[in-house]
N, C-alpha and C positions, 0 to 999 in steps of 0.2 A: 834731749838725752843727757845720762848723769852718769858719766864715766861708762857707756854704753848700755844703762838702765832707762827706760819710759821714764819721761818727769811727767807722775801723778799729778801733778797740778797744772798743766799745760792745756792751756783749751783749744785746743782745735775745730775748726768750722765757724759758724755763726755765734752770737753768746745767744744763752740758754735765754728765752721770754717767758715771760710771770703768765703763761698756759699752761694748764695739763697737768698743772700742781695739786698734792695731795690736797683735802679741805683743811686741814689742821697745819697748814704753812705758813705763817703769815709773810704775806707779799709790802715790800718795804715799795712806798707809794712812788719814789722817783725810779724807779724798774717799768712802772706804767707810761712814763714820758716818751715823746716820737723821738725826741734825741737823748739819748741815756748820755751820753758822755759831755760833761760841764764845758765851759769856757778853759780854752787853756792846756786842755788835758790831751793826752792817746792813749786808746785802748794797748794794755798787754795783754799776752795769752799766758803767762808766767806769772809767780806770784814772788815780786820781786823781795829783798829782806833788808833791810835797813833799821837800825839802831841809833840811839844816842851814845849811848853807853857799850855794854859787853853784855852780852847774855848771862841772868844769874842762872845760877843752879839753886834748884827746890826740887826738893825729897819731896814726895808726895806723904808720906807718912806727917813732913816738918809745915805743910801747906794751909792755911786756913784764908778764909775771907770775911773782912768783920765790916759791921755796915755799924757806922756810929754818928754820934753828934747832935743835930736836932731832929732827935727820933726818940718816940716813949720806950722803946724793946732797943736798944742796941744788942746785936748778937753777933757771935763771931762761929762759922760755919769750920768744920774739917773738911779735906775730902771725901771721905766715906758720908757724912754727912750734907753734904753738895751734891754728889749722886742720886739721894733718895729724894731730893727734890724734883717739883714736879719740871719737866719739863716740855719747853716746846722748838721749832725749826722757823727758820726766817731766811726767805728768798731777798738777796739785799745785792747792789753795787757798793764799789770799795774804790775809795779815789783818793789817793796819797798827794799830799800837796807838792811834792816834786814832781807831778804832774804826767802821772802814768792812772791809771783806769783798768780795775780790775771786774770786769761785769757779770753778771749772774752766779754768784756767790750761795751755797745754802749753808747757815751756820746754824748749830745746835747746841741747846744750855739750857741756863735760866734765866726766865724773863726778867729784866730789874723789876717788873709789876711783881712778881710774885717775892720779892727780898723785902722789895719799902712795903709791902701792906702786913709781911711779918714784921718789919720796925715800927710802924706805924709813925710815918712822919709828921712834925710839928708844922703848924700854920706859919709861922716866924721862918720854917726853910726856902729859901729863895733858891740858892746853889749847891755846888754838887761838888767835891775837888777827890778826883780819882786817883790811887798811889798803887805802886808799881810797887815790886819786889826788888826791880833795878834801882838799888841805894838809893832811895826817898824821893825817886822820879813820880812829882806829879802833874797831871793835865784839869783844869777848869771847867765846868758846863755849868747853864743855865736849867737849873731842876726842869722848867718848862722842856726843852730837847732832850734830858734824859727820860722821862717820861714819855717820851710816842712810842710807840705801839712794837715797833719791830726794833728798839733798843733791850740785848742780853746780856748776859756774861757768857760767854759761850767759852765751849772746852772742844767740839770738832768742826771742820768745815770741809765741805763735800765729802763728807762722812767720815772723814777719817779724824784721828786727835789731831789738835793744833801741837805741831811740836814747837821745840825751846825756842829755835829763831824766828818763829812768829807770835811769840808770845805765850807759850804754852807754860803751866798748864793751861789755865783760863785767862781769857781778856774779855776785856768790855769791848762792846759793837753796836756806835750809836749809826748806823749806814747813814744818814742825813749831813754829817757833816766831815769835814775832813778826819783820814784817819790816825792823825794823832791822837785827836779825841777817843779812840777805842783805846785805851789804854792796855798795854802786854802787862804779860807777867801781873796781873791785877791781885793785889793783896787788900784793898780797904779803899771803902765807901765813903765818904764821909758830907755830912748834909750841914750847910751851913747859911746862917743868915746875910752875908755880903761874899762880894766875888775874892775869889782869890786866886791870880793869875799865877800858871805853873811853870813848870823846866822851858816848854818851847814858849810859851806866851814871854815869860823876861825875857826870853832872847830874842825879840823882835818880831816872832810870829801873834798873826790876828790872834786878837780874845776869842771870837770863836770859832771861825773856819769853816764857815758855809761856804762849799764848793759852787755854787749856782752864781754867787758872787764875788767871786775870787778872791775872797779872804783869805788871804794868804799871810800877807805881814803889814805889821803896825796894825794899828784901831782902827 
């Protein structure tokens, strides 16, 4: 309850299993596992908020997302322009490295497949370093994990918008690994040819934060 209102984001009962789902879902493959919840972790039925920083303010009018770097088409998307792309829904778990478990998740956006085949990425791109609107917060990935299947840039989840303290408007949602790496407040893509570790990676957390193996901190 929220000052005597339902929390819409509360899940009560069992979490939801990757049955019975539309055919145009994609089901993120660790939802399939006998044990969904990693090493480490416990389920919440709440969708906790946590920040580095302070939540920015973006105007939707002042909002864009530009995918640059080693890519033939850099371009940079408006809102209105973000919308009319195609999209699709991704049944996914969500596992914060402070070690809470949020499960059966449906978010809705746009595929990164469908952004890098409009950049049309360079063979020389190895990695990926995702920036935040929250003052030049960036997180790292290896192009190979932004690339699987059920990684978006999503704008709602369980139907509704993402708002401000969860990253809203859009954030990146790679479900596979810890969710630092979905990056909030997502402003710019950028594809590069060696790694370059972000905000929580210099501060002691793993380069990359597979949750299966507790990457957690340090390399």
């Amino acid at each position: 309850m929220l000052f005597g209102t339902p929390d819409p984001k509360y899940q009560s009962g069992e979490p939801a299993l990757p049955v019975g789902l539309p055919p145009d879902v994609i089901i993120s493959s660790d939802t399939r596992r006998e044990e969904r919840i990693p090493p480490g972790q416990t389920r919440t039925r709440k969708w906790p908020v946590l920040h580095a920083t302070t939540v920015p303010k973006i105007p939707l009018d002042k909002w864009s997302l530009e995918i640059r770097g080693l890519v033939r088409k850099p371009f940079k998307v408006t809102w209105d322009e973000y919308q009319q792309l195609p999209r699709v829904k991704v049944f996914a778990d969500f596992h914060c490295v402070t070690t809470w478990s949020r499960l059966g998740n449906v978010w809705e956006g746009v595929s990164i497949h469908e952004l890098l085949k409009r950049a049309e990425v360079l063979p020389e791109a190895k990695f990926v370093v995702a920036e935040g609107y929250d003052y030049g917060w960036t997180t790292n990935l290896p192009l190979e994990d932004l690339m699987q299947p059920d990684v978006l840039v999503a704008d709602t989840h369980d139907e509704l918008p993402i708002d401000a303290d969860h990253g809203g408007p859009v954030r990146l949602m790679v479900p596979l690994l810890y969710a630092w790496k979905s990056a909030k407040w997502l402003k710019a893509i950028e594809l590069t040819a060696n790694d370059q570790p972000g905000y929580w990676e210099r501060g002691g957390y793993h380069n990359h934060g597979d949750p299966w193996t507790e990457e957690r901190y340090g390399y």
